[in-house]
C-alpha positions in Angstrom: 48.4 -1.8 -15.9 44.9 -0.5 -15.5 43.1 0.9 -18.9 42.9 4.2 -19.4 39.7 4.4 -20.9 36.4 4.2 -18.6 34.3 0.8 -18.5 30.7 1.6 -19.1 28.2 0.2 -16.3 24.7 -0.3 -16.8 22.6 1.3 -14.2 21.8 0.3 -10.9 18.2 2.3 -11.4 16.6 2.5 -14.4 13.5 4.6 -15.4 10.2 3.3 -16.5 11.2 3.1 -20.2 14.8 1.3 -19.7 13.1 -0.7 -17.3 10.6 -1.8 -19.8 13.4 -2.2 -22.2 15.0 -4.6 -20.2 11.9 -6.4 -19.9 11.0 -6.3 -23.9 7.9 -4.2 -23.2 6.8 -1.0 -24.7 6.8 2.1 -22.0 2.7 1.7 -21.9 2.9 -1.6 -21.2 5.2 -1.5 -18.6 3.3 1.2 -16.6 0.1 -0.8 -16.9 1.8 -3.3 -15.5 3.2 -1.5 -12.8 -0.2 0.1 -12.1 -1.8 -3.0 -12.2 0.9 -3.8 -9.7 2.6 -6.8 -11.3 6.3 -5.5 -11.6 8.2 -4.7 -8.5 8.0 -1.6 -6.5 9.7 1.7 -8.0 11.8 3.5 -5.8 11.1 7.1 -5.0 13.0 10.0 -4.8 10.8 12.8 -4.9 8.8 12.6 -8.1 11.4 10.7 -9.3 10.3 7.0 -10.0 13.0 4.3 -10.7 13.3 0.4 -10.7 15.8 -1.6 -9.4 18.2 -3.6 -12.4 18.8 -6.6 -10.2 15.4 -6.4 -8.8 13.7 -6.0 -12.2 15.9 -9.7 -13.1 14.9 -11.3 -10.2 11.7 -11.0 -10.6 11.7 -12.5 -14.1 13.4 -15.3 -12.6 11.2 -15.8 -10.1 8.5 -16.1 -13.2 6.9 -12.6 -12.8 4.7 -12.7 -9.6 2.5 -10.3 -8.7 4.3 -7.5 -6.6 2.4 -8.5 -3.4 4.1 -11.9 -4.0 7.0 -10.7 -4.8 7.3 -8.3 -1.9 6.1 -11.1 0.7 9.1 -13.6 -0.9 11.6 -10.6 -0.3 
């Protein structure tokens, strides 16, 4: 019999501070980084900016290349 109660997902996208979160930055370090274009790519929607979970994990596994790297292994 299924629960009744709701299991809790992480996100698929997260936003600049849970991204850095997950990484163990601080929000300002993680948007330097992602201006300095090290981290991956955010994805758009609007004015909306968020970063890919499994994409974000990947990338640490990979050992952090710098996004054009990272975009060119993809």
């Amino acid at each position: 019999m299924a629960s009744s109660s709701p299991r809790t997902q992480p996100p698929l996208l997260l936003s600049g501070s849970e991204a850095a979160s997950l990484l163990g930055l601080s929000r300002s370090a993680f948007y330097r980084l992602n201006l300095t274009g090290t981290v991956p790519r955010a994805i758009r929607f609007g004015r909306l900016k968020k970063w890919s979970r499994s994409a974000l994990v990947a990338w640490v596994d990979a050992g952090c290349p710098a996004r054009e790297e990272w975009e060119r292994r993809s």
